[in-house]
C-alpha positions as CSV (number, residue, x, y, z in Angstrom):
1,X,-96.0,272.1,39.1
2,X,-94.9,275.5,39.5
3,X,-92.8,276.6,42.3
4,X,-94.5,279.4,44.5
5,X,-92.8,280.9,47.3
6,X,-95.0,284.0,48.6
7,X,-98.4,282.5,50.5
8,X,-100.3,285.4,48.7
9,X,-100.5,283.9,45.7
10,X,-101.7,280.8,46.7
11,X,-105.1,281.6,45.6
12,X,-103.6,281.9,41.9
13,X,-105.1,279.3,39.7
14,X,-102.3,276.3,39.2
15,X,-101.1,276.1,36.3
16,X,-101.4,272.4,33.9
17,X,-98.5,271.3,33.6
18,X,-98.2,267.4,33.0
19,X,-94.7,266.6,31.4
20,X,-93.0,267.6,34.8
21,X,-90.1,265.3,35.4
22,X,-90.0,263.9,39.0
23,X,-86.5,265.6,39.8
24,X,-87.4,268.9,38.3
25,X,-90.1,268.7,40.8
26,X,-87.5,267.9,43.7
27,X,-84.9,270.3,42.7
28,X,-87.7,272.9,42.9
29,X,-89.0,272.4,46.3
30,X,-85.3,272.2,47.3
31,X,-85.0,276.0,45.9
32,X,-88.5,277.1,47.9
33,X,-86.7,275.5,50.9
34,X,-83.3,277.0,50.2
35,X,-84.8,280.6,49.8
36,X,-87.3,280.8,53.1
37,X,-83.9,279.4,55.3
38,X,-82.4,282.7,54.2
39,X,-82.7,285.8,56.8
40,X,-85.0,288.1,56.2
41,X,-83.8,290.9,56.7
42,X,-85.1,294.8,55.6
43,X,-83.2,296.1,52.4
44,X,-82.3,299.8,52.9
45,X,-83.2,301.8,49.3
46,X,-79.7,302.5,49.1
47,X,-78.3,299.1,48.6
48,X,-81.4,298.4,46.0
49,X,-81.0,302.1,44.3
50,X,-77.3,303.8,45.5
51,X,-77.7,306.4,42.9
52,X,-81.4,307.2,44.9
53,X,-82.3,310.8,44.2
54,X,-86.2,311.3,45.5
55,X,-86.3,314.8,44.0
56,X,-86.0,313.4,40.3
57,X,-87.3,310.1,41.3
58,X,-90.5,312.3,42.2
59,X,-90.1,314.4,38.7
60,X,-90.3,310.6,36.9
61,X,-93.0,309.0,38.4
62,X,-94.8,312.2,37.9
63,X,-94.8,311.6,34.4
64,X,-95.3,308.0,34.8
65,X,-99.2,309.5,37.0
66,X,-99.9,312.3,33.9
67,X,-99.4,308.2,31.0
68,X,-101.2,306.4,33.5
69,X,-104.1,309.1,34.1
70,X,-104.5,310.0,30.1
71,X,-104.6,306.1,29.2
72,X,-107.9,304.8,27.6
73,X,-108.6,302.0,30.3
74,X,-110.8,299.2,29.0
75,X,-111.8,296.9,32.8
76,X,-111.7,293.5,32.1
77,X,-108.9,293.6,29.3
78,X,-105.8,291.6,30.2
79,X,-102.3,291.1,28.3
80,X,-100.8,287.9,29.3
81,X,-97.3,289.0,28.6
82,X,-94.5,286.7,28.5
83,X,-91.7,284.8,25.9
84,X,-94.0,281.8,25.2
85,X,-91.3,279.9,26.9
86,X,-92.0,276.8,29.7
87,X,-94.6,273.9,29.1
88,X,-97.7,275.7,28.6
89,X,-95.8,278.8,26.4
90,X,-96.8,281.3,28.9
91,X,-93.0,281.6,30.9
92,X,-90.5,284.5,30.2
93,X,-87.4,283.0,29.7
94,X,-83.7,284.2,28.6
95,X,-82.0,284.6,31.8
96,X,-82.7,286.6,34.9
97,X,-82.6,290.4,33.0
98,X,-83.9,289.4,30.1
99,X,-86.6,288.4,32.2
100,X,-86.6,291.7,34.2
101,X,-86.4,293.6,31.0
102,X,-89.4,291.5,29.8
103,X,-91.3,292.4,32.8
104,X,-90.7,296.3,32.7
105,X,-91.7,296.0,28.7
106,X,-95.1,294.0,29.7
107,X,-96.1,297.0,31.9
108,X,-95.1,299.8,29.4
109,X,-97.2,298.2,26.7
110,X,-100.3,297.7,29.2
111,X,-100.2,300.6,30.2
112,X,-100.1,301.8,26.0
113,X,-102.9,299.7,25.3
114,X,-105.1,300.5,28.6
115,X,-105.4,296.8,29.7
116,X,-104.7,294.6,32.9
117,X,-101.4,292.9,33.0
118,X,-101.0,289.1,33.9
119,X,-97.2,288.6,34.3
120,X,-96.2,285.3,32.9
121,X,-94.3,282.6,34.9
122,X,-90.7,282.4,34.7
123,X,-87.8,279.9,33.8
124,X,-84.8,279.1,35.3
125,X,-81.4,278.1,33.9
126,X,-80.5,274.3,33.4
127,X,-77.6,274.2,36.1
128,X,-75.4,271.8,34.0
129,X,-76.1,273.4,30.8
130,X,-76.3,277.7,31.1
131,X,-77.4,278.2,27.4
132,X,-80.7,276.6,28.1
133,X,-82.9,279.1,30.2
134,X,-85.9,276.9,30.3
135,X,-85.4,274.6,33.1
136,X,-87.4,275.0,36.0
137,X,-90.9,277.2,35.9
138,X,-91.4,279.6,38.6
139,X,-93.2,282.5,39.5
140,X,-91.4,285.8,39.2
141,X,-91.7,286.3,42.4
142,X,-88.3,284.0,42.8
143,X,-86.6,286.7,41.3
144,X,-88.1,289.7,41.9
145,X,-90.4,291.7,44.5
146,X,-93.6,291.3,43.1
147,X,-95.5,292.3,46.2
148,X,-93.2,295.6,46.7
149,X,-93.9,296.7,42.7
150,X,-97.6,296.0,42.8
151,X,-98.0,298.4,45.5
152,X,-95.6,301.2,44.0
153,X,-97.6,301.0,41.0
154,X,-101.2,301.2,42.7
155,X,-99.8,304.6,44.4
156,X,-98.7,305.9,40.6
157,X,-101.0,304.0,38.5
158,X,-103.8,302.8,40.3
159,X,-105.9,301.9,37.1
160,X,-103.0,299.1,35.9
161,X,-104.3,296.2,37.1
162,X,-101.8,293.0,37.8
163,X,-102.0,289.5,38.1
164,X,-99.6,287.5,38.6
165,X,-97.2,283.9,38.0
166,X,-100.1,283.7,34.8
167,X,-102.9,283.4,36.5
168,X,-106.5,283.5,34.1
169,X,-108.6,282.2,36.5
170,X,-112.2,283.6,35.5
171,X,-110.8,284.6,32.3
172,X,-112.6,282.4,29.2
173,X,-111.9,284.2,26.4
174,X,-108.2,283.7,25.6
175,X,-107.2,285.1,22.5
176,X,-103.8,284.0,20.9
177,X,-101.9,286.1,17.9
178,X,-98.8,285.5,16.8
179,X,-95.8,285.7,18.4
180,X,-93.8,288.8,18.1
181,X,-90.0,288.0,16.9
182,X,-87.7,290.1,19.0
183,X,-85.8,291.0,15.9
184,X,-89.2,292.7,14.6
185,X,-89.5,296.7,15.3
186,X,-90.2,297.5,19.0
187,X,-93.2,299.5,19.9
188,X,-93.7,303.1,20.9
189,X,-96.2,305.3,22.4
190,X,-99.8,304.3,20.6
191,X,-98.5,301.4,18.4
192,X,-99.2,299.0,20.6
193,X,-102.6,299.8,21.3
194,X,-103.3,299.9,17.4
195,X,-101.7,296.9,17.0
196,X,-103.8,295.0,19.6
197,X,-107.3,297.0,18.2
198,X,-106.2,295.9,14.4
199,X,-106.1,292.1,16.5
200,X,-108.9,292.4,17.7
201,X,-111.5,293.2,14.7
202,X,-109.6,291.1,12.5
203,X,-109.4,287.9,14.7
204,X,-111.8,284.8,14.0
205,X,-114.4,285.8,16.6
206,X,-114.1,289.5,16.2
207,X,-114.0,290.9,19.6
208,X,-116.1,294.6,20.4
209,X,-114.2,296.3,23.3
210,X,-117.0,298.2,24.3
211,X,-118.5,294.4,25.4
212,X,-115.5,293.7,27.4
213,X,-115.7,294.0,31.1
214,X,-115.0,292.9,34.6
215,X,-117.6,290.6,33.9
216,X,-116.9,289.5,30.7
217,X,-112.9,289.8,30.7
218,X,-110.7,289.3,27.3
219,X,-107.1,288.0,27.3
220,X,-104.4,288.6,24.9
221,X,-101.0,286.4,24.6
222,X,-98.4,288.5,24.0
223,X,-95.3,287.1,23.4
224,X,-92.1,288.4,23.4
225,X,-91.9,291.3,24.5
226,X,-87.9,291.7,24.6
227,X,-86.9,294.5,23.5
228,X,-90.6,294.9,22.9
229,X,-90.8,298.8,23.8
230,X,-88.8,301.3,22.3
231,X,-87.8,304.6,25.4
232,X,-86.0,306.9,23.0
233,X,-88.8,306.6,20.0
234,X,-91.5,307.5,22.8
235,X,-88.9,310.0,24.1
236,X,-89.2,308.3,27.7
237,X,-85.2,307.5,28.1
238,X,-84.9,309.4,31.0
239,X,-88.4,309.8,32.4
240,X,-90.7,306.8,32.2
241,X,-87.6,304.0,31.5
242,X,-86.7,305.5,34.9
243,X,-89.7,305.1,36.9
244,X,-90.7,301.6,35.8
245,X,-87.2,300.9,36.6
246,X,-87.5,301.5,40.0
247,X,-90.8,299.7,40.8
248,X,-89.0,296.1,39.9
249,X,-86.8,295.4,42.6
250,X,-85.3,291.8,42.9
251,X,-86.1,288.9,45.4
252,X,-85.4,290.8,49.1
253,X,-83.7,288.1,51.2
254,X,-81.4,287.2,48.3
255,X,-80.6,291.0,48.3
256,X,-80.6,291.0,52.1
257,X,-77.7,288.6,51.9
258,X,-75.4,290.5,49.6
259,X,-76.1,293.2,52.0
260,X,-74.4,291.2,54.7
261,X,-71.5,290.9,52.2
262,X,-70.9,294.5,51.4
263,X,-71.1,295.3,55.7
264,X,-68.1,291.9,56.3
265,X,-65.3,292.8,57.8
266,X,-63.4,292.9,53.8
267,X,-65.4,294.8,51.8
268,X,-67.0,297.4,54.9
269,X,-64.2,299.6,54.0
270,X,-64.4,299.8,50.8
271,X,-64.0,297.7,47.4
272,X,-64.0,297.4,43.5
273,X,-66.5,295.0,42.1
274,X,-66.1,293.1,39.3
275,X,-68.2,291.3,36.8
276,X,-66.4,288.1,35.4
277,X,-67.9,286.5,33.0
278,X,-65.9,283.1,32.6
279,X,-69.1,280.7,32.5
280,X,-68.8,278.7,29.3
281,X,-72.1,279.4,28.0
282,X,-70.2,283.1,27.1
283,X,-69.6,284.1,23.7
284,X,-65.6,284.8,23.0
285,X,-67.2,287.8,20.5
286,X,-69.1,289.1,23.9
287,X,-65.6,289.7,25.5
288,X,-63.6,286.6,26.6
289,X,-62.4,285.4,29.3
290,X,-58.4,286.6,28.3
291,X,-59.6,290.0,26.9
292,X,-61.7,290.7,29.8
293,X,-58.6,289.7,32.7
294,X,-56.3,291.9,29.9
295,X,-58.5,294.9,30.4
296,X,-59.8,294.5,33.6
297,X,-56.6,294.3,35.3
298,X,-55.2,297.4,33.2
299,X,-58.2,299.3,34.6
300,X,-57.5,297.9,38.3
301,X,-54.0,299.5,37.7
302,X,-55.4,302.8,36.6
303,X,-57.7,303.1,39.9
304,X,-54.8,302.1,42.3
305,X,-52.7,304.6,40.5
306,X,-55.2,307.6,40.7
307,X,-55.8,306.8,44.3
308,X,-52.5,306.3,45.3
309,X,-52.8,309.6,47.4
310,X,-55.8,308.5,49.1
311,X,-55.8,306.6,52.5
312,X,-59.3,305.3,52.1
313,X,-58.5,303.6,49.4
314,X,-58.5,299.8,50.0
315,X,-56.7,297.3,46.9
316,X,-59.7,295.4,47.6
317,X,-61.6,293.3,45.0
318,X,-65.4,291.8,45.0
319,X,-65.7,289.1,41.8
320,X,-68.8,288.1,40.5
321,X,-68.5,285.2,38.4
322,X,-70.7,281.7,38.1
323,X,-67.0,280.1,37.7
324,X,-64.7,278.9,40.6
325,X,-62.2,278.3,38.0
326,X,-62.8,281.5,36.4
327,X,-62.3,283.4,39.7
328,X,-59.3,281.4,40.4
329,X,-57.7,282.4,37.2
330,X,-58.6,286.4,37.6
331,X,-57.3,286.1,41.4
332,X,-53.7,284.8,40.0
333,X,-53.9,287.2,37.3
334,X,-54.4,290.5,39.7
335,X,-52.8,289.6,43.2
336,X,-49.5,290.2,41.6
337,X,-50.5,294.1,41.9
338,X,-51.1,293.8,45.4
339,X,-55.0,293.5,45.3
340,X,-57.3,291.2,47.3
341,X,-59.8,289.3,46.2
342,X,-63.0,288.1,47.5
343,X,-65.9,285.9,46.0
344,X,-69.5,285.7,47.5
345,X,-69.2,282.1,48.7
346,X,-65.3,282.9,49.9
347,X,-67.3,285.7,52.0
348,X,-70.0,283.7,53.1
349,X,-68.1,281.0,54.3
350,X,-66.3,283.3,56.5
351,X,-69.5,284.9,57.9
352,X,-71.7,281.9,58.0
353,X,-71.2,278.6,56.7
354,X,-74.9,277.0,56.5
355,X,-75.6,279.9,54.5
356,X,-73.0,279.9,52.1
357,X,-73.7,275.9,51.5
358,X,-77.4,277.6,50.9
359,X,-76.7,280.1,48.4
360,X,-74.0,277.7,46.9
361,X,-77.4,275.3,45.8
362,X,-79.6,277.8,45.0
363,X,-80.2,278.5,41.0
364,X,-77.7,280.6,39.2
365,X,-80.1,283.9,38.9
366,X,-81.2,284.0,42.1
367,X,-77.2,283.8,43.1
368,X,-76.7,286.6,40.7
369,X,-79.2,289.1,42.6
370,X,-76.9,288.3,45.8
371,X,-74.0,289.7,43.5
372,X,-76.3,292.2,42.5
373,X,-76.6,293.9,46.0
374,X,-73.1,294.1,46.3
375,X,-72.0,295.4,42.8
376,X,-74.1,298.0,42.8
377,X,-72.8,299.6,46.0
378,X,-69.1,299.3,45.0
379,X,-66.8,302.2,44.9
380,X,-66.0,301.6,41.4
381,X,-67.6,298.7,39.0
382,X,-66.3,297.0,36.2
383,X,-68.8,295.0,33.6
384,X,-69.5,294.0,30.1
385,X,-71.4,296.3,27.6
386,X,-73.2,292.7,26.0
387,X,-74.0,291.4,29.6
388,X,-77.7,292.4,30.4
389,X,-76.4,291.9,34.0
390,X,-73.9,294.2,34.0
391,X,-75.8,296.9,32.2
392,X,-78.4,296.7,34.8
393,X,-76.1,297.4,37.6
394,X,-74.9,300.4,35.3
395,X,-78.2,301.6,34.7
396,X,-78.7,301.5,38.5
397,X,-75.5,302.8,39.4
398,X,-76.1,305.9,37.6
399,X,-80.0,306.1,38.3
400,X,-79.4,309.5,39.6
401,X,-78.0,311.1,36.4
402,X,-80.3,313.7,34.9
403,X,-78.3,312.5,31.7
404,X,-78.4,309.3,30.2
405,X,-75.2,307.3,31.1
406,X,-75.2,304.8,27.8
407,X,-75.4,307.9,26.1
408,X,-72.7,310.3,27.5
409,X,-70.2,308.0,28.7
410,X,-70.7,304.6,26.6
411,X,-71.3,305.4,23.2
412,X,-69.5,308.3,22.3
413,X,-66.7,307.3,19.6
414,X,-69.1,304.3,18.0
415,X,-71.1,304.1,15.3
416,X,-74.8,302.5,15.2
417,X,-75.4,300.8,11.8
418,X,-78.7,302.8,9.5
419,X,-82.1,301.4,10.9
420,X,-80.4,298.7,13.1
421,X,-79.1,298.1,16.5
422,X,-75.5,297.0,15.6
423,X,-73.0,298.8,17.2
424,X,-69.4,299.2,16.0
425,X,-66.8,300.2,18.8
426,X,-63.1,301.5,17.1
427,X,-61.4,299.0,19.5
428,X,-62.5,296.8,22.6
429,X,-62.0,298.8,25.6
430,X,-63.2,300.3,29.4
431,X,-65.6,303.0,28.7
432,X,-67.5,304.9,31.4
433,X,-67.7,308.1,33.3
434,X,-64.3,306.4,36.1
435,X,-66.8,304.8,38.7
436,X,-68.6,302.9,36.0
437,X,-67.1,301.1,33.6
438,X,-68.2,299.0,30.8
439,X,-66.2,296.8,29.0
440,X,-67.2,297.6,25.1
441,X,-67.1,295.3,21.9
442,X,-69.5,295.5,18.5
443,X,-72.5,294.1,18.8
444,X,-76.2,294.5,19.4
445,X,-77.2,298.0,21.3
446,X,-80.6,297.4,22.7
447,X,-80.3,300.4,25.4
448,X,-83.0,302.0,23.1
449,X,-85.4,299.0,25.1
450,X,-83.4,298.3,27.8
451,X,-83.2,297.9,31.3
């Protein structure tokens, strides 16, 4: 069974799904009933975008009209886009942004190749085991606003056609290729579109696009599409990245709640927020736990210091971290310098108990988004360069930037490896541009794809 929790997609075509263990089916009604107790209240763009600028915002999806409007649309073609994660293979799986970035990728390439989308299911984390992010299958729409970014994209790209939580109902023809490795060269503008044509006449039953149709629709697997679409190769960093960007929004009530958080009584004034990342399923080469409370709490230090002068300037601390012991630790390590430190459920058990006890049993993603809301809006933010979560909120954070913020702020100093995506920092350290900053190490660069 696979969880739905938005009554227009009721009509979607259940998926077969026959290995279903009896608790996984329990622990996912308890998440659909965990989710509709939560308020539901409006999210101002703000808190969703705080770097909001509608004059370039118009400027992108502009562009995004002009690809959408010179596309070779073929009716009745259909990518089925996911990681070929989940029971049936048809779930996007890897974590909440992976699965976001997943998502974004899946519409860049229909768009490329002029077909329908159908968005794949998607998996949640095992609670007692983090590593594994194929737990529970749900529809996307658990974690992000599928509703919201299915209108946005009718008004800009009317022609794109979506369905959704991997839904073929109608659809007979179901053609399979093999799976893309995510190591394999990404995509850019036309590939993707030859790739799928060179599929289609060389596949068993050769397949003539002009015979497809609304009436005679054709499906493609297409799996995986992380890191699937390469911005800077198609020269799209700053425009299309941008404007697909925006039309994903997470899960509304779970943002509605980290609104509340950001407008309590601690943080209204201002804050710092921080992304901990203390869960053991966290690489020590990603930035551990002792590196990141070293440099964190130097950088603390360094914004107390330059405000020092400035009386609305408030020592105050939002953590975001999947680990009560974690937190625990990173509290003792900075009160010392006279800063206060608040956590989501220390917050919420403040403002409203039952909710808290709520969010406290919901799945660790969908707890992330409620971060998410509140990171995003800091006065400052401090994350990891390797966390896909923390460059999201970076990405977001600096939406408004006519330059790119990886780019001008991030990078500069490091080398990127010859015809790969390792990159080599001199030293582990905070770089951003003051408000921002990321907490760098060598590794893998996949900005080039990414958000």
């Amino acid at each position: 069974m696979i969880l739905r929790t938005d009554s227009w997609l009721q009509n979607s075509r259940a998926l077969s799904q026959r290995t279903l263990l009896a608790a996984a089916v329990v622990s996912a009604f308890i998440i659909l009933s965990l989710i509709t107790r939560l308020d539901r209240m409006r999210t101002s763009i703000s808190v969703i975008w705080p770097a909001y600028s509608p004059a370039l915002s118009k400027q992108q999806d502009e562009e995004l009209r002009a690809l959408c409007d010179k596309a070779d649309w073929t009716p009745g073609l259909w990518i089925h886009c996911h990681s070929g994660a989940g029971p049936n293979g048809t779930a996007m799986n890897g974590g909440l942004n992976n699965a976001r970035n997943r998502l974004q990728t899946c519409l860049r390439l229909a768009i490329d190749t002029g077909a329908g989308l159908i968005i794949g299911t998607t998996m949640t984390r095992d609670p007692k085991n983090l590593v594994n992010t194929s737990d529970l299958e749900v529809c996307p729409d658990t974690f992000f606003n599928v509703a919201n970014m299915e209108i946005q994209l009718q008004q800009i790209c009317p022609r794109l056609k979506l369905r959704h939580c991997s839904d073929l109902s109608g659809i007979t023809t179901v053609l399979k290729p093999p799976h893309k490795p995510w190591q394999a060269p990404s995509f850019s503008t036309g590939q993707f579109k030859s790739w799928l044509q060179q599929y289609l006449d060389t596949a068993t039953y050769r397949i003539d696009t002009s015979a497809i149709s609304p009436s005679s629709p054709v499906a493609v697997d297409f799996a995986d599409s992380y890191k699937g679409w390469n911005y800077r190769k198609s020269k799209e960093l700053s425009t299309i990245r941008k404007s697909l960007f925006r039309t994903i929004e997470y899960n509304p009530k779970l943002l509605a709640i980290g609104e509340e958080l950001q407008k309590s009584p601690q943080l209204k004034n201002g804050y710092i927020g921080i992304h901990l990342r203390g869960e053991v399923d966290w690489p020590a080469a990603f930035g551990g736990l002792q590196v990141q409370l070293q440099l964190y709490s130097t950088e603390l230090v360094r914004i107390a210091a330059q405000n020092i002068q400035n009386p609305n300037f408030h020592k105050t601390v939002f953590v975001s971290c999947g680990s009560e012991e974690a937190i625990r630790v990173f509290r003792e390590k900075i009160e010392p310098f006279g800063f206060e430190v608040h956590s989501k459920i220390s917050l919420l058990r403040a403002l409203d108990p039952d909710k808290a006890t709520a969010v406290e049993a919901l799945n660790f993603d969908s707890r992330a988004i409620v971060e998410y809301a509140v990171l995003v809006k800091a006065d400052y933010f401090l994350g990891l360069i390797m966390s896909t979560f923390s460059s999201v909120i970076a990405f977001a954070r600096t939406l408004s930037m006519e330059e790119d913020f990886f780019e001008d702020y991030v990078f500069p100093g490091s080398v990127r490896q010859p015809n790969s995506i390792q990159r080599h920092y001199t030293v582990s350290e905070m770089k951003g541009d003051n408000k921002t900053m990321l907490l760098v190490v060598n590794g893998d660069d996949v900005m080039d794809s990414f958000p």
